[in-house]
N, C-alpha and C positions, 0 to 999 in steps of 0.2 A: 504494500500500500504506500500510496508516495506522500509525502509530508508536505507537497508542493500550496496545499487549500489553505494547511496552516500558516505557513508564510506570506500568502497573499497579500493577507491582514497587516501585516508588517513590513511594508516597502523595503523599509533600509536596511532591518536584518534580512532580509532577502536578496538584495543588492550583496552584503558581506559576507553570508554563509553558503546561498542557493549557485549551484545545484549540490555541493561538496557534503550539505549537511541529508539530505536523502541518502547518500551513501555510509552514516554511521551504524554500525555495528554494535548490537550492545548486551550481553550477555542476559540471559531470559533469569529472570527470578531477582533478577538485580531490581534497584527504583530507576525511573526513566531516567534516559543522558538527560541532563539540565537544560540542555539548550531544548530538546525536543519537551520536555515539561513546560518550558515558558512558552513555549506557543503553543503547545494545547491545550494549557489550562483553561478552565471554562469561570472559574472564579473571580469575582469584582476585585479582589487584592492581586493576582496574578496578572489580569490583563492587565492592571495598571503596571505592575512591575515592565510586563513586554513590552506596552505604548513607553515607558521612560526608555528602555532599554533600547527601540528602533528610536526615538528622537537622537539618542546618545550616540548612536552610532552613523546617523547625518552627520550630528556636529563635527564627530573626531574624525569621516573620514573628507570632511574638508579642509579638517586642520593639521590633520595627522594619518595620511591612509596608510604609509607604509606600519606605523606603529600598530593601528586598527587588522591590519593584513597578517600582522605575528601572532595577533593576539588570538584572531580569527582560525587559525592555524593548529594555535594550542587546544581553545575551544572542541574542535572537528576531532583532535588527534590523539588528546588525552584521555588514560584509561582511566582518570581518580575525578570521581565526582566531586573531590573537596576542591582537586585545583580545577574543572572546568567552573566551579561556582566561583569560587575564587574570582578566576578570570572575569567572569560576568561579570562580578561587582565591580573589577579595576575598569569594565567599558564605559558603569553606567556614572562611576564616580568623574573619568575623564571629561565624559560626555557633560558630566552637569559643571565640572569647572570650566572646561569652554564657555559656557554659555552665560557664566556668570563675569570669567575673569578673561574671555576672549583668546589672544594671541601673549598675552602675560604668561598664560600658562603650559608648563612642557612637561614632557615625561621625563622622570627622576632617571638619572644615571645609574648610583650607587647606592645601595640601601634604601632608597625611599622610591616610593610611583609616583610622584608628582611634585614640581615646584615650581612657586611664582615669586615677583617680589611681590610686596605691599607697604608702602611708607617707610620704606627704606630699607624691611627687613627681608629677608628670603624665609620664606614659609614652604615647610616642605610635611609634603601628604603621604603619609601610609595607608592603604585601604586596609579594613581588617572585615572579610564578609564571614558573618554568623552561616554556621551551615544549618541545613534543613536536619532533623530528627536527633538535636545534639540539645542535653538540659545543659543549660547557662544561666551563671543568674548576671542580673543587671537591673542597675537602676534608670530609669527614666527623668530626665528632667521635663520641665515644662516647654511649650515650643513657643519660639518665639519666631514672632512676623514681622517683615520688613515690605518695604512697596516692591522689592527686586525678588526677595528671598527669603525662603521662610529657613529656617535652623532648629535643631533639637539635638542637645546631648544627650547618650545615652553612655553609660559608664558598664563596658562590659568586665568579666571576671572571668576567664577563661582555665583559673587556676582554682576559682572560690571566691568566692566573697569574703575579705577579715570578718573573723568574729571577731574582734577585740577591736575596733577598728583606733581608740585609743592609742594601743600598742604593736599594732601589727598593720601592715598595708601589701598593696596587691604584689610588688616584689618578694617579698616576704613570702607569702602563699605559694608563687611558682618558686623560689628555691627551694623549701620546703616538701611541696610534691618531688621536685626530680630526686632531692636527697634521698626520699624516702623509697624512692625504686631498688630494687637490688638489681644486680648485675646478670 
């Protein structure tokens, strides 16, 4: 069955995946490849993910296609559903700094995915995308609106959350799990 009706819907991921993404491969029992999940999702939080995810994918492949074309690569090629989600996130994160911070913004060299300046300072972006069916805790901030942009922190814990938060903080927690691995 071709995945071509689901794309339709989505111009510009169509434009960057199609026809290469018909040809994935994806072992039966497994949860769908990621990419093939965002376009057939049939749910009002999903297809908003997919409409950001093809706007983001205009943006950076006017700003940036050969960048867009590695990434698109890794997407189609990778066996690990952590890093094709992964990757989604780094498209739809680039995609939304375009649009906010234009031609300011490039893909990070060394250790970071992204940086621009701003008022003199270099501000440099790490995506960090939540996987699907993983408990995390994290706190929620409030969101805040701007006329350009809206923003919300969310403080993840990938290690735990301090209990003691007094005494202990989120470094603390990841040295603490690795220590505590045996060999």
């Amino acid at each position: 069955m071709s995945l071509e009706p689901y794309f339709t819907q989505y111009p510009n991921l169509k434009a960057v995946f199609w026809p290469n993404a018909d040809t994935i491969k994806w072992a039966k029992g497994k949860p769908p490849h990621p990419l093939v999940a965002l376009v057939q999702n049939t749910d009002d939080r999903a297809k908003h993910v997919a409409g950001r995810t093809d706007h983001c994918c205009l943006a950076i492949s006017r700003h940036s296609p050969n960048w867009l074309k590695a990434k698109a690569a890794i997407v189609l090629t990778d066996e690990h559903p952590q890093n094709i989600s992964a990757t989604l996130g780094e498209i739809r994160a680039f995609g939304e700094l375009i649009w906010v911070w234009q031609d300011k913004v490039k893909a990070g060299k060394h250790g970071h995915d992204f940086e621009f300046a701003q008022e003199g300072q270099n501000i440099r972006v790490e995506v960090f995308t939540q996987q699907h069916r993983t408990k995390r805790d994290s706190i929620e901030h409030p969101r805040s609106e701007g006329k350009r942009i809206s923003s919300q922190v969310i403080e993840v814990f990938p290690f735990g959350q301090p209990e003691r938060p007094e005494k202990d903080n989120v470094q603390g927690e990841a040295v603490s799990k690795l220590a505590g691995m045996k060999q």
